[in-house]
Backbone as JSON Lines, residues from 0, in Angstrom:
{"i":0,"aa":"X","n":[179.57,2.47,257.13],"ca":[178.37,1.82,256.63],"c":[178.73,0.36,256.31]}
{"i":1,"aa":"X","n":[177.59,-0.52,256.66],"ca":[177.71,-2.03,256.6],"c":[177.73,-2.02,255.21]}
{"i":2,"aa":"X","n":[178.66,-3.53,254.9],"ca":[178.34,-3.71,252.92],"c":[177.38,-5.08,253.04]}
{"i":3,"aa":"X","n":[176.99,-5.22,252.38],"ca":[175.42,-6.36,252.32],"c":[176.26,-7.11,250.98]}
{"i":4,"aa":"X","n":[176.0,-8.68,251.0],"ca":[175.95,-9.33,249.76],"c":[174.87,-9.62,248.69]}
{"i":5,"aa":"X","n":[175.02,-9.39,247.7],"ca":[173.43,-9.35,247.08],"c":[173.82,-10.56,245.75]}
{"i":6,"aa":"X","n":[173.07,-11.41,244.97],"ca":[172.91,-12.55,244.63],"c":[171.72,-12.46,243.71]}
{"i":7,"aa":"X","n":[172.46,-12.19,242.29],"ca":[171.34,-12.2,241.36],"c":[171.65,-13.07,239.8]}
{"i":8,"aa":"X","n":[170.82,-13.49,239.01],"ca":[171.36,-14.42,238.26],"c":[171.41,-13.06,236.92]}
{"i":9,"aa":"X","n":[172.64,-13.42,235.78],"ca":[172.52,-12.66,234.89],"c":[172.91,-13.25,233.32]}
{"i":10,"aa":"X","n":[172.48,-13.67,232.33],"ca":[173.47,-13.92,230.96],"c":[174.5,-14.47,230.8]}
{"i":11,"aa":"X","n":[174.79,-15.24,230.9],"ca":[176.68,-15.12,231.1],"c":[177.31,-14.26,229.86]}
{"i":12,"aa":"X","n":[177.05,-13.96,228.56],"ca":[177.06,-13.53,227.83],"c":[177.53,-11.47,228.36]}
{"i":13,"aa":"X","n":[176.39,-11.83,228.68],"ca":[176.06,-10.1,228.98],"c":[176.95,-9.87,229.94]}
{"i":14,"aa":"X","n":[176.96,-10.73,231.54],"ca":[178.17,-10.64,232.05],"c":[179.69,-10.08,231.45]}
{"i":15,"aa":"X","n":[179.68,-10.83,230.71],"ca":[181.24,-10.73,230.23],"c":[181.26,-9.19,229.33]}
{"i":16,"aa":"X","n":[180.4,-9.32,228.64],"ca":[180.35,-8.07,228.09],"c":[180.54,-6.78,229.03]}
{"i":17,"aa":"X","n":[179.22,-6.85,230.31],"ca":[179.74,-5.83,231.0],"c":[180.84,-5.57,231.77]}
{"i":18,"aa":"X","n":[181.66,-7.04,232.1],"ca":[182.66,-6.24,232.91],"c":[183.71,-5.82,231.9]}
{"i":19,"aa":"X","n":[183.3,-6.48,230.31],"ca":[184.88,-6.03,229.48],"c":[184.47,-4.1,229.66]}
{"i":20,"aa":"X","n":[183.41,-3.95,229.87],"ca":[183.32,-2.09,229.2],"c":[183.33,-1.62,230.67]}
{"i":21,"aa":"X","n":[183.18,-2.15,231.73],"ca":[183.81,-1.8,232.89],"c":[184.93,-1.49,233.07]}
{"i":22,"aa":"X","n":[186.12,-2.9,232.81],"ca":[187.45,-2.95,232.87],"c":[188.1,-1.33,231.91]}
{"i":23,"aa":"X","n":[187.49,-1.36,230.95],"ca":[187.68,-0.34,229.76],"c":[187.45,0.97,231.09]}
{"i":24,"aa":"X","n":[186.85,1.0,231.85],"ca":[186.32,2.07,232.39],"c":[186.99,2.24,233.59]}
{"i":25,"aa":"X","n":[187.77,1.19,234.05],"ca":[188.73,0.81,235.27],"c":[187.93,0.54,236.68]}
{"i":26,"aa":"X","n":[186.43,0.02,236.02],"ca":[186.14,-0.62,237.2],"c":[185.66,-2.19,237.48]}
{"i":27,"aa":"X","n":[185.44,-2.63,238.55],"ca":[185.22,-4.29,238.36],"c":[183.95,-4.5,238.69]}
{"i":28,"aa":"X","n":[182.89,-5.2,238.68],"ca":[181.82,-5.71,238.36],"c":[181.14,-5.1,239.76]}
{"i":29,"aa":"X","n":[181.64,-5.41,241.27],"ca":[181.1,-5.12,242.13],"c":[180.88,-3.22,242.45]}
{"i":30,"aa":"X","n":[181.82,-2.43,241.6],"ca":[181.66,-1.01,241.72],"c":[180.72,-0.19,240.36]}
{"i":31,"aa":"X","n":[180.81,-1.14,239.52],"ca":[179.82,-0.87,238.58],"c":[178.25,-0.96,238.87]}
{"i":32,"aa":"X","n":[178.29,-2.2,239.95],"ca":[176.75,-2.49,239.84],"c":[176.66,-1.3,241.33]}
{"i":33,"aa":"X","n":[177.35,-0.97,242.59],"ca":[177.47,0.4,243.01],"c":[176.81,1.1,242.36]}
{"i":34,"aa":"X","n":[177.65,1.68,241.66],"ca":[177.95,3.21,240.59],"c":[176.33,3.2,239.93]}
{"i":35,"aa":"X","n":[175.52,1.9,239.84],"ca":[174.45,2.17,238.99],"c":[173.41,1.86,240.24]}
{"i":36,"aa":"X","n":[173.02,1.32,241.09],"ca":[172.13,1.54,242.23],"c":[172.48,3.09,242.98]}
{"i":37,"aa":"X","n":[173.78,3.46,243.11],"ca":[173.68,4.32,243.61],"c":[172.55,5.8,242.8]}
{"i":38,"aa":"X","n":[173.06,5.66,241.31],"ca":[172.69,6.56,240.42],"c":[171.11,6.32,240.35]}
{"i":39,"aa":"X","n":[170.52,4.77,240.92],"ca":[169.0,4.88,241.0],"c":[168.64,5.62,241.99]}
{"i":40,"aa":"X","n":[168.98,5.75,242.96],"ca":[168.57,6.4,244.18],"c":[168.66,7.81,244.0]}
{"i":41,"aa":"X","n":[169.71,8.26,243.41],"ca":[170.01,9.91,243.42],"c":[168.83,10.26,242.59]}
{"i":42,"aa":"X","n":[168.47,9.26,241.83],"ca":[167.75,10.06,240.47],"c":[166.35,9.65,241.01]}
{"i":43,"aa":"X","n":[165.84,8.98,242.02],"ca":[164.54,8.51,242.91],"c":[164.33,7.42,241.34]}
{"i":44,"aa":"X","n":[164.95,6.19,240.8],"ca":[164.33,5.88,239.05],"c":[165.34,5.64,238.13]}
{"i":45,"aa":"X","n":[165.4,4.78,237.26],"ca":[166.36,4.33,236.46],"c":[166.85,5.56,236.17]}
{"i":46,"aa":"X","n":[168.42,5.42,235.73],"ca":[169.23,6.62,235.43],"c":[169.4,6.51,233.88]}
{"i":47,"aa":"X","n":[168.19,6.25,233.06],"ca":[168.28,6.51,231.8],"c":[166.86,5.79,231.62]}
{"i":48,"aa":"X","n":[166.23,6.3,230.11],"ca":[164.82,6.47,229.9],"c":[165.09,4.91,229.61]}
{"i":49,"aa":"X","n":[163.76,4.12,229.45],"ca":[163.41,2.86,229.15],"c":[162.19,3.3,227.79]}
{"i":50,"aa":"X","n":[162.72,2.24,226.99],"ca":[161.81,2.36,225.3],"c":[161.93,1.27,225.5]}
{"i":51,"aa":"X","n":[160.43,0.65,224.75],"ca":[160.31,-0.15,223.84],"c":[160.71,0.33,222.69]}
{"i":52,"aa":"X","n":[160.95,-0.42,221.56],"ca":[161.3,-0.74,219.81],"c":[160.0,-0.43,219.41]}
{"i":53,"aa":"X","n":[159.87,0.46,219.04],"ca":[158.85,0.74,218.19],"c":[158.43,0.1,217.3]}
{"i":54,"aa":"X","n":[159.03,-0.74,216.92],"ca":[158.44,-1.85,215.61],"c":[157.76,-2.8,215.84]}
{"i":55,"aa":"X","n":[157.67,-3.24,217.53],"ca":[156.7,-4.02,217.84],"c":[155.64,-3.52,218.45]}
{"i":56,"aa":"X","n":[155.2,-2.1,217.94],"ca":[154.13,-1.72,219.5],"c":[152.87,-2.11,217.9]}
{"i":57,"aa":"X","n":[151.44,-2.28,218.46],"ca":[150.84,-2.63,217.72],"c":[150.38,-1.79,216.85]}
{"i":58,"aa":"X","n":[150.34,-0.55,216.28],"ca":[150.29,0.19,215.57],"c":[151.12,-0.49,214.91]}
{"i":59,"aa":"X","n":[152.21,-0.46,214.72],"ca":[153.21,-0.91,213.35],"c":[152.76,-2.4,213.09]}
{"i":60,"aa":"X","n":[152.99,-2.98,213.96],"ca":[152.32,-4.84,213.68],"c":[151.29,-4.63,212.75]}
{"i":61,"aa":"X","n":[150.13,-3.49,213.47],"ca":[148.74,-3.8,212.41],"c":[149.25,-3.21,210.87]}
{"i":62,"aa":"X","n":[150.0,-1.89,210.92],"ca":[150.51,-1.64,209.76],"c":[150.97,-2.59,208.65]}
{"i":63,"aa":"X","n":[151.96,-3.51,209.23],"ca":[152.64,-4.44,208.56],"c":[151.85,-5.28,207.6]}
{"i":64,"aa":"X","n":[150.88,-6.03,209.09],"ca":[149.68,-7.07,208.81],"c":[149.19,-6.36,207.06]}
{"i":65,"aa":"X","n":[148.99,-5.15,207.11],"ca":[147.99,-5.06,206.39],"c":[149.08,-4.5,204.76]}
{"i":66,"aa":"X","n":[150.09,-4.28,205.15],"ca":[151.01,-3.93,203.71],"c":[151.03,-5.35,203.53]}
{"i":67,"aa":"X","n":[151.63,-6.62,204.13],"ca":[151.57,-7.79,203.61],"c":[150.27,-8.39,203.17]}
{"i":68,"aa":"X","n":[149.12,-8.25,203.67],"ca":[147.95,-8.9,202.85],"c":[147.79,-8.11,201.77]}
{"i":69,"aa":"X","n":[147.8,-6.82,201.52],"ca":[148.45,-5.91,200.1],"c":[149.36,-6.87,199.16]}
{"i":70,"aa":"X","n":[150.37,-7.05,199.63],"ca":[151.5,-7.72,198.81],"c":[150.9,-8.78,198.29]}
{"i":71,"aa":"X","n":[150.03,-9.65,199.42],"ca":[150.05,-11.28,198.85],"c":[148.78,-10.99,197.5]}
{"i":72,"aa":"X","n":[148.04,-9.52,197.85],"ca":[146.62,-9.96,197.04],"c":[147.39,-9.12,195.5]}
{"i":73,"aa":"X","n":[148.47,-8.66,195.68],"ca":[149.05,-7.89,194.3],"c":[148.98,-6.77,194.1]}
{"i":74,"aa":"X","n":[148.68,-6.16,195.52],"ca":[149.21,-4.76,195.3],"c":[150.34,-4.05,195.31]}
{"i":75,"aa":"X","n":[151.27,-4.92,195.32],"ca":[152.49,-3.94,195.59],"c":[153.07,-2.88,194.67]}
{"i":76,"aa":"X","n":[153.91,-2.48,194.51],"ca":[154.43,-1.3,193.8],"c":[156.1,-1.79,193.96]}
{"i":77,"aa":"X","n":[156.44,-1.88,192.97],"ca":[158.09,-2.03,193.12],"c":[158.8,-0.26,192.98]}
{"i":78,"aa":"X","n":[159.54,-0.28,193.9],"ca":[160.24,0.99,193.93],"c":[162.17,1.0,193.56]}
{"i":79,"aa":"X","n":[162.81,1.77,193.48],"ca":[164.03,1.75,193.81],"c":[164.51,1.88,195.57]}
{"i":80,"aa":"X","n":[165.64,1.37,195.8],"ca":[165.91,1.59,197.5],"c":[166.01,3.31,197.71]}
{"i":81,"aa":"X","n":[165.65,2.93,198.65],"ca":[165.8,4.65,199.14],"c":[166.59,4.87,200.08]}
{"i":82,"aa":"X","n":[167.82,5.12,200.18],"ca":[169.05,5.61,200.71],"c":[168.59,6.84,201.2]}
{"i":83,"aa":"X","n":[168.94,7.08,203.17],"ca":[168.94,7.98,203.69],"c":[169.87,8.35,204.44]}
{"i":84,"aa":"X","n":[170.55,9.46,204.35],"ca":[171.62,9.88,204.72],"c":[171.73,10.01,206.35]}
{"i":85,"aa":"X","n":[172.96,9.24,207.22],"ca":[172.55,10.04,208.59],"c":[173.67,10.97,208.91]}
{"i":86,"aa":"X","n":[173.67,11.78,208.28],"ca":[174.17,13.19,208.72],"c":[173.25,13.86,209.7]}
């Protein structure tokens, strides 16, 4: 099978990052990005779920909006922190 050159711009940041957890993994940048097109194809679709952050979907925004106009008009309630365990 022919190999094709492919040419995409990325982070430089993120770059480096991925090939350090590559190297960690004993592979180099061109068998990683392999290893993960190949895994799109097998799977017909990204090979892991895609989320948004829930903290920005607009349900929570409007939530927020409306605990802060609470706060500014004096409703708040002072509490102690609430420590939750992640066990």
């Amino acid at each position: 099978m022919a190999n094709t050159s492919v040419t995409f711009r990325m982070d430089e940041n993120l770059k480096k990052q991925f090939e350090s957890v590559l190297d960690e993994l004993g592979l180099n940048l061109t068998t990683g990005i392999n290893v993960f097109a190949k895994a799109v194809v097998r799977d017909n679709g990204i090979p892991f779920e895609l989320k948004a952050d829930p903290f920005y979907s607009e349900a929570n925004q409007a939530h927020l909006r409306s605990v802060i106009t609470e706060l500014e008009a004096g409703q708040g309630r002072p509490h102690e922190l609430i420590e939750v365990d992640d066990a």
